[in-house]
N, C-alpha and C positions, 0 to 999 in steps of 0.2 A: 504494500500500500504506500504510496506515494504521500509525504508530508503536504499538509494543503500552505504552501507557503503565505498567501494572502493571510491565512489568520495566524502564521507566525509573523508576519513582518508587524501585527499587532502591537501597540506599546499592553506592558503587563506589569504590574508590581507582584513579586516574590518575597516572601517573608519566611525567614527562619527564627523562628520558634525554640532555640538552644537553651539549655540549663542554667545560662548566667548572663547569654547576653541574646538581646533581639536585634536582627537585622532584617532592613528592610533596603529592596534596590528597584531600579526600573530597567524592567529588560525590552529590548525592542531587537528582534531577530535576534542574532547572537550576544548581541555588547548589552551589557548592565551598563547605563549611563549615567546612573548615579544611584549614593547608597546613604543608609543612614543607621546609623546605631545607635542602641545603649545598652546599658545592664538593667538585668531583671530586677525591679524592686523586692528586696526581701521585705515580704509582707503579707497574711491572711487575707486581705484586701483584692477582692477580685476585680473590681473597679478601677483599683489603681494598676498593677498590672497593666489590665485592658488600655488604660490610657494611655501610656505609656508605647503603645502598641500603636495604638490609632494618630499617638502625635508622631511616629516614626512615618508612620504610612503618607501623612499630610507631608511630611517635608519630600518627598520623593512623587507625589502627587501632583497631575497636572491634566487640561482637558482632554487629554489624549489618550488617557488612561482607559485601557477597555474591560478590565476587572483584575481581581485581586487574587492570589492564589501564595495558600500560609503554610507549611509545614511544621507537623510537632511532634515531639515523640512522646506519642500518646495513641491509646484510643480515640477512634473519633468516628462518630457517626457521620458519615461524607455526604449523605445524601441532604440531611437538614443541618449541616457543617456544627455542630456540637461536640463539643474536645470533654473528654473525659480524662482526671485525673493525671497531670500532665508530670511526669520524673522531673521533680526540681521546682516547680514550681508549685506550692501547696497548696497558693491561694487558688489555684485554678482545678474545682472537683468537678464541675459543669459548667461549661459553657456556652450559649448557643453564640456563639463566634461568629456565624454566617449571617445573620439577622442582623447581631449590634454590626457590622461592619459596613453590610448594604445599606443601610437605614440612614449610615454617618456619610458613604461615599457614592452612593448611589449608581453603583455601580454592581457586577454579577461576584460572587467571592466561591472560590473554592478552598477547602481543607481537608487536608489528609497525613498522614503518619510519615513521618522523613523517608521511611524506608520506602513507600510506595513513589515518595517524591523525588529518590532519590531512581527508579528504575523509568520515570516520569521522563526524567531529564538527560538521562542516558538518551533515551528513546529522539528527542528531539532536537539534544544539544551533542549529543555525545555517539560511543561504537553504537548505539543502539538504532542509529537510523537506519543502519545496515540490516536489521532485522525486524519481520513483524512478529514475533516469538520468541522471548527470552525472559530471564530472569537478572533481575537487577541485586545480587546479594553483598550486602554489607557485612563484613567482616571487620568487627572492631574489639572495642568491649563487650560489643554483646552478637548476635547473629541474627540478622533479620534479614526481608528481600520484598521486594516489590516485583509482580508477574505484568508482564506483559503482552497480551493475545491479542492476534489478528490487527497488530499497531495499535492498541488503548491499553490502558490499565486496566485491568482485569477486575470487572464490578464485582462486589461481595455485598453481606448482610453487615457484619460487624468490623470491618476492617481487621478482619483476623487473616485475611490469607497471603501467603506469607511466612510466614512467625514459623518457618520453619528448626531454628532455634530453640525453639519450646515442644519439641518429639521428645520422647521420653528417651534416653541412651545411656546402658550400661547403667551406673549410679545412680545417675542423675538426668541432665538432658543435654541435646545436641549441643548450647551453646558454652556450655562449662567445659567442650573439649573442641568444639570447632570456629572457638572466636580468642581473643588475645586473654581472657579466665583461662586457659590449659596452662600457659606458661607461670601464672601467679600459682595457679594451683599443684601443678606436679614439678615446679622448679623455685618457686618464692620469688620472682624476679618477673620484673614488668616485658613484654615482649617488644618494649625499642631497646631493651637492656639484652635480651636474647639477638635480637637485628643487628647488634652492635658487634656482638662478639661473633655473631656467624661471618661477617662480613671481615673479620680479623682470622677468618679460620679456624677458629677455636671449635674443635669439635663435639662437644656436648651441647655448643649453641646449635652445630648442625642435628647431631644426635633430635634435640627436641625440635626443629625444624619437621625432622622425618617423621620423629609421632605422631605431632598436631596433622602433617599430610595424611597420616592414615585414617581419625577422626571426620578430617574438613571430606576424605576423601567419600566415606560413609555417608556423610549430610547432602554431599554431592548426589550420591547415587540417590538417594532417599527424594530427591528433589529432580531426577531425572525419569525416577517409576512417578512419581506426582503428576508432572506439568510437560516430561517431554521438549523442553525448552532450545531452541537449535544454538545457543548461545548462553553463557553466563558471565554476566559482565559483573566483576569485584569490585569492590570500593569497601574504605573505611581503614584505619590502620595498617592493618595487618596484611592487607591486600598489599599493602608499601614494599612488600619485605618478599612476595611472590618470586624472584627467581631462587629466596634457599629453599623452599617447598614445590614449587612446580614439576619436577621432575617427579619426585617421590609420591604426588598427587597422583599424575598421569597413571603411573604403575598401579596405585590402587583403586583403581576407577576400571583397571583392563578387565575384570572379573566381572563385570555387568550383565546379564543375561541376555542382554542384544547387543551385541559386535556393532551393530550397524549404528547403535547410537549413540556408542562411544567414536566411531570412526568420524559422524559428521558433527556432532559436539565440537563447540569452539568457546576456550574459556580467557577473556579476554581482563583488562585488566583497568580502572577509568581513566584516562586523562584529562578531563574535562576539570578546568579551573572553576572555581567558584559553582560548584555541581549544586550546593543547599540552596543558595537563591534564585539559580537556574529555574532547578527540579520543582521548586515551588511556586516559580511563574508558572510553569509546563503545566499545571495543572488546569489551567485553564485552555492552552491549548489542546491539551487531551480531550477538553470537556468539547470545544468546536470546531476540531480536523473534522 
């Protein structure tokens, strides 16, 4: 499917939604042309928060704007854009975000969970245009993904799908062994502190490089009987540090019950700058290619 370039050459505001700081930019085709920040108010205070959001939005705001698309890491009902319960931010248990936003800029607003925004903006800005079919997975601290079918973001009930990180695995689950937790947990040491020392040759940084490949390489397969996805595009962390485990991945991936979907699998890796306020603009282009 062909990107409908007319509603990307759209101006868009993209908001990132982060644990300690809000960014908001204006993207038109590819360039962000301008951006705005602050820090999250530590506060119960849902209102202020909000505000604080809404005065990021105005400064990057202008008539050209043709809606708004926010990313959070959260739950969020996408359809009536309601953020539930947001990591790091307390004061935000519900929100109907979609309403207070349209009401103040009267304009369309979309919301949804980094990780879907983050497989959003591959799809439009990034390796993802090459594919109407893939998986956008984040590998960091934690392991989430955003799917992509037939060129859109793949609609769901609860903005659960995805979350392939929350499979139940061995112990525990997928993401305590296939995101940058394996290396705190069976080494004590942060994985840029593993990335450090693999990259010096030190071989028990490679040693756990080759464990976490067999784990990631498990979530992989798990996520390929799922969604069949002809691409999986990395980001987050740990995706940084992709040629000490690539190889060792590949190997545990050969064992897949179809040959053939290992042969045309292509797992790629993000390049794309500034991919949070991209992805969160994209969301409104997803909404009307």
């Amino acid at each position: 499917m062909t990107i409908n370039e007319q509603t990307q050459g759209q101006t868009v505001i993209g908001v990132d939604m982060g644990g300690t700081r809000i960014r908001a930019g204006r993207v038109k085709a590819t360039q962000i042309t301008d951006t705005a920040s602050d820090l999250v108010p530590k506060t119960d205070n849902e209102q202020e928060v909000t505000g604080v959001l809404v005065k990021l939005i105005k400064q990057v705001f202008d008539k050209e704007i043709a809606g708004i698309g926010i990313g959070v890491p959260s739950l969020v009902d996408s359809g009536m854009g309601i953020v539930y319960n947001v990591q790091n931010i307390p004061a935000w248990k519900e929100v109907y975000l979609k309403d207070t936003l349209e009401k103040e800029f009267n304009v369309p607003v979309y919301v949804n969970n980094d990780a879907n925004c983050f497989a959003t903006g591959e799809r439009f800005f990034g390796k993802g245009r090459d594919y109407d079919d893939f998986v956008g997975l984040i590998c960091g601290t934690g392991l989430g993904a955003g799917i992509i079918k037939g060129g859109h973001l793949m609609p769901d009930k609860n903005c659960g799908s995805g979350e392939f990180g929350e499979i139940p695995y061995l112990e525990g689950i997928f993401e305590h062994y296939a995101s940058g937790q394996f290396f705190e947990r069976a080494y004590g040491i942060s994985g840029d502190e593993v990335a450090k020392r693999a990259g010096e040759n030190d071989p028990q940084a490679r040693k756990a490089f080759d464990e976490f490949a067999v784990h990631l390489g498990k979530a992989i397969k798990t996520i390929m009987l799922a969604v069949d996805p002809a691409a999986i595009i990395m980001g987050g962390g740990v995706s940084e540090s992709w040629e000490f485990y690539r190889d060792a991945l590949w190997k545990e991936i050969q064992d897949f019950p179809y040959p053939r979907s290992v042969k045309n699998l292509e797992i790629l890796v993000t390049d794309t700058q500034e991919i949070a306020l991209l992805g969160s603009a994209a969301l409104y282009y997803n909404a009307n290619a």
